[in-house]
C-alpha positions in Angstrom: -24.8 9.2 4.5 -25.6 7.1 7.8 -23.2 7.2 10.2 -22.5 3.8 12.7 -22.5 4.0 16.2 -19.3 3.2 17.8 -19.0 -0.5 18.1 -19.2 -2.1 21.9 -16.8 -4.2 23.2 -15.9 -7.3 21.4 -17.6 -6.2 18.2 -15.4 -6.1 15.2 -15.4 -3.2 13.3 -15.8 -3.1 9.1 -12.9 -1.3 7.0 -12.7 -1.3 3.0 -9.9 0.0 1.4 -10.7 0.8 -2.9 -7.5 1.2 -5.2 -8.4 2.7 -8.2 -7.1 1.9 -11.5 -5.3 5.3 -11.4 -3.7 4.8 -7.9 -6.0 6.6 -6.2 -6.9 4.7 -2.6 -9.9 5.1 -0.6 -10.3 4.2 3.2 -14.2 3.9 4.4 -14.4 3.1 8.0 -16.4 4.6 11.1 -15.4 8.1 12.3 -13.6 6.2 15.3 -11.2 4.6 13.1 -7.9 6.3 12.0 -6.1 6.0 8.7 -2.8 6.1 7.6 -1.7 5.1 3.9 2.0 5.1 4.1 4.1 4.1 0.2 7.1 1.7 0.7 10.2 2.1 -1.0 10.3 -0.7 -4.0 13.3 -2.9 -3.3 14.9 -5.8 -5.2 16.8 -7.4 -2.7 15.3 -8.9 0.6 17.9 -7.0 2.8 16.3 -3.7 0.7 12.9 -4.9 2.0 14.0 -4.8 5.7 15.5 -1.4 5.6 11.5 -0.4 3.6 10.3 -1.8 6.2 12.6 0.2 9.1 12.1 3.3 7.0 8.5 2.7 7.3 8.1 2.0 11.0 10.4 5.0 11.8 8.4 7.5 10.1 5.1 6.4 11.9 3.5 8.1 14.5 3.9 6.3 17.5 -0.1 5.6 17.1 0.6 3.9 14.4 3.6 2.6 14.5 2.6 0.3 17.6 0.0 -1.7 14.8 2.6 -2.0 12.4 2.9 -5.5 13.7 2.8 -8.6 11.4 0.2 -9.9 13.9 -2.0 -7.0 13.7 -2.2 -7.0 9.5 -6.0 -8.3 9.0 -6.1 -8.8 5.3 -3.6 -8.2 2.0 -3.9 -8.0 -1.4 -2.3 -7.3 -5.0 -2.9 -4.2 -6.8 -4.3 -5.2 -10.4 -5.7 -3.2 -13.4 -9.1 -4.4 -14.0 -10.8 -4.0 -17.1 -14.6 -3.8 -18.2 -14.1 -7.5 -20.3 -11.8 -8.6 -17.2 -14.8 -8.0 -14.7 -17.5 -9.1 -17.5 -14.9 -12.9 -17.3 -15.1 -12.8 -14.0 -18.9 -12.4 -13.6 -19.8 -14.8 -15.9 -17.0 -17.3 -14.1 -18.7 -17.0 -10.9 -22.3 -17.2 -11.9 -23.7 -13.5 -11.0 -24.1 -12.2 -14.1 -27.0 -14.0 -15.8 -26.6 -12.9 -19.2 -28.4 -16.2 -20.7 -31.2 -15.3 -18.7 -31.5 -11.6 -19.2 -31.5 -12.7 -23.2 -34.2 -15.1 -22.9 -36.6 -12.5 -20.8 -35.9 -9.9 -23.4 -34.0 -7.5 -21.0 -30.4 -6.9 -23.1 -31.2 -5.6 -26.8 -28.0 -6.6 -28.0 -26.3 -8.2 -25.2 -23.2 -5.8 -24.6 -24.7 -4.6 -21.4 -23.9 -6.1 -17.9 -27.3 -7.1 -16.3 -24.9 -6.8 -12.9 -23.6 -3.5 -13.3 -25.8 -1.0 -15.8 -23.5 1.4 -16.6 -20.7 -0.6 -18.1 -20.9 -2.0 -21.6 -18.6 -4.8 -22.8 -14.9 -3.2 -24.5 -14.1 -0.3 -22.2 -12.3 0.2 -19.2 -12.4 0.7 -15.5 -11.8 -0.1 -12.0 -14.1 -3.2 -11.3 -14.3 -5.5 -8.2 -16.1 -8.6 -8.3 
Protein backbone atom coordinates (compact mmCIF):
# COMPACT_ATOMS: atom_id res chain seq x y z
CA UNK A 1 0.00 0.00 0.00
CA UNK A 2 1.19 3.61 -1.04
CA UNK A 3 0.96 5.99 1.38
CA UNK A 4 0.05 9.97 0.41
CA UNK A 5 2.06 12.68 1.40
CA UNK A 6 0.40 15.14 3.72
CA UNK A 7 -1.64 17.46 1.67
CA UNK A 8 -0.26 21.38 1.43
CA UNK A 9 -2.21 24.08 2.28
CA UNK A 10 -5.44 24.61 0.50
CA UNK A 11 -5.53 21.06 -0.90
CA UNK A 12 -8.48 19.04 -0.02
CA UNK A 13 -8.01 15.90 1.31
CA UNK A 14 -9.97 12.38 0.02
CA UNK A 15 -11.95 10.33 2.68
CA UNK A 16 -14.31 7.17 1.78
CA UNK A 17 -16.32 5.64 4.30
CA UNK A 18 -17.67 1.67 3.10
CA UNK A 19 -20.79 0.25 5.09
CA UNK A 20 -21.04 -3.22 4.55
CA UNK A 21 -24.05 -5.09 4.14
CA UNK A 22 -23.37 -6.63 7.63
CA UNK A 23 -22.82 -3.24 9.38
CA UNK A 24 -19.42 -3.29 9.30
CA UNK A 25 -17.94 0.41 8.38
CA UNK A 26 -14.66 1.24 6.90
CA UNK A 27 -12.84 4.67 7.02
CA UNK A 28 -9.81 4.97 4.35
CA UNK A 29 -8.15 8.35 4.62
CA UNK A 30 -4.35 9.55 4.92
CA UNK A 31 -2.45 8.72 8.21
CA UNK A 32 -3.08 12.61 9.10
CA UNK A 33 -6.67 12.14 9.25
CA UNK A 34 -8.50 10.99 12.44
CA UNK A 35 -11.66 8.92 12.76
CA UNK A 36 -14.34 8.62 14.91
CA UNK A 37 -17.57 6.49 14.17
CA UNK A 38 -19.91 7.42 16.86
CA UNK A 39 -23.87 5.28 16.75
CA UNK A 40 -26.87 7.61 17.50
CA UNK A 41 -29.57 6.70 19.69
CA UNK A 42 -32.77 5.89 17.20
CA UNK A 43 -35.55 8.29 18.15
CA UNK A 44 -39.09 8.75 16.94
CA UNK A 45 -39.84 12.07 17.96
CA UNK A 46 -37.87 15.24 16.78
CA UNK A 47 -37.44 16.43 20.49
CA UNK A 48 -35.74 12.58 20.89
CA UNK A 49 -33.46 13.58 17.93
CA UNK A 50 -32.13 16.72 19.75
CA UNK A 51 -31.36 15.00 22.93
CA UNK A 52 -29.27 12.01 20.20
CA UNK A 53 -27.81 14.68 19.07
CA UNK A 54 -26.70 16.33 22.77
CA UNK A 55 -25.89 12.76 23.82
CA UNK A 56 -23.69 12.60 20.90
CA UNK A 57 -21.77 15.93 21.21
CA UNK A 58 -21.24 15.35 24.97
CA UNK A 59 -19.57 12.16 24.61
CA UNK A 60 -17.05 13.53 21.96
CA UNK A 61 -13.72 14.33 22.56
CA UNK A 62 -13.21 17.84 22.48
CA UNK A 63 -11.21 17.11 19.10
CA UNK A 64 -14.07 16.06 17.78
CA UNK A 65 -16.66 17.50 19.18
CA UNK A 66 -15.55 21.04 17.76
CA UNK A 67 -16.40 19.38 13.86
CA UNK A 68 -19.55 18.16 14.93
CA UNK A 69 -20.91 21.20 13.34
CA UNK A 70 -23.80 21.14 10.65
CA UNK A 71 -21.41 23.33 8.65
CA UNK A 72 -18.53 21.09 8.81
CA UNK A 73 -20.63 17.71 7.52
CA UNK A 74 -19.15 17.29 3.81
CA UNK A 75 -21.40 14.57 2.48
CA UNK A 76 -24.47 12.08 3.79
CA UNK A 77 -25.96 9.22 2.81
CA UNK A 78 -28.63 6.27 3.53
CA UNK A 79 -27.53 2.90 4.58
CA UNK A 80 -29.07 0.35 2.01
CA UNK A 81 -28.72 -3.48 1.42
CA UNK A 82 -27.53 -3.96 -1.95
CA UNK A 83 -27.83 -7.06 -3.76
CA UNK A 84 -25.83 -8.76 -6.65
CA UNK A 85 -29.21 -8.26 -9.17
CA UNK A 86 -29.66 -4.73 -7.43
CA UNK A 87 -26.07 -3.68 -8.53
CA UNK A 88 -26.35 -5.79 -11.98
CA UNK A 89 -29.98 -3.03 -12.39
CA UNK A 90 -27.99 -0.47 -11.67
CA UNK A 91 -25.13 -1.12 -14.03
CA UNK A 92 -27.00 -1.78 -16.82
CA UNK A 93 -29.21 1.62 -15.92
CA UNK A 94 -26.28 3.70 -16.11
CA UNK A 95 -24.56 2.25 -19.14
CA UNK A 96 -21.14 0.65 -17.61
CA UNK A 97 -21.86 -2.74 -17.87
CA UNK A 98 -21.91 -3.65 -21.59
CA UNK A 99 -23.38 -6.90 -21.44
CA UNK A 100 -24.78 -6.62 -25.27
CA UNK A 101 -21.46 -6.08 -26.21
CA UNK A 102 -19.45 -8.67 -24.21
CA UNK A 103 -22.27 -11.24 -25.94
CA UNK A 104 -21.58 -10.15 -29.40
CA UNK A 105 -17.55 -10.48 -28.87
CA UNK A 106 -18.03 -13.83 -27.44
CA UNK A 107 -16.72 -12.91 -23.90
CA UNK A 108 -19.84 -14.23 -21.43
CA UNK A 109 -20.62 -18.06 -22.16
CA UNK A 110 -23.88 -17.80 -20.75
CA UNK A 111 -24.33 -14.32 -19.86
CA UNK A 112 -24.75 -14.52 -15.92
CA UNK A 113 -21.41 -12.95 -15.39
CA UNK A 114 -20.82 -9.14 -14.89
CA UNK A 115 -18.26 -8.03 -17.57
CA UNK A 116 -17.81 -4.94 -14.69
CA UNK A 117 -17.17 -6.87 -11.82
CA UNK A 118 -15.76 -10.70 -12.48
CA UNK A 119 -16.43 -12.22 -9.46
CA UNK A 120 -20.12 -11.69 -9.09
CA UNK A 121 -22.68 -13.78 -11.03
CA UNK A 122 -26.25 -12.70 -11.41
CA UNK A 123 -28.77 -14.26 -8.13
CA UNK A 124 -26.49 -13.81 -5.13
CA UNK A 125 -25.80 -11.39 -2.77
CA UNK A 126 -23.39 -8.76 -1.54
CA UNK A 127 -22.33 -5.39 -0.67
CA UNK A 128 -22.11 -3.50 -4.12
CA UNK A 129 -21.49 0.22 -4.94
CA UNK A 130 -22.06 1.53 -8.27
Amino acid sequence: MQRKPTPRAGQREAVLAVLNSDGFVEIYAGDHVDVRIVNAVHCETLAGEVSAERLIEQSLPRRFRDVYFPGNRRGFGMVETVTVDDCWQRATESGICKIADRLAQGDEKDGTTCPTFPGLSQGGTAACLV
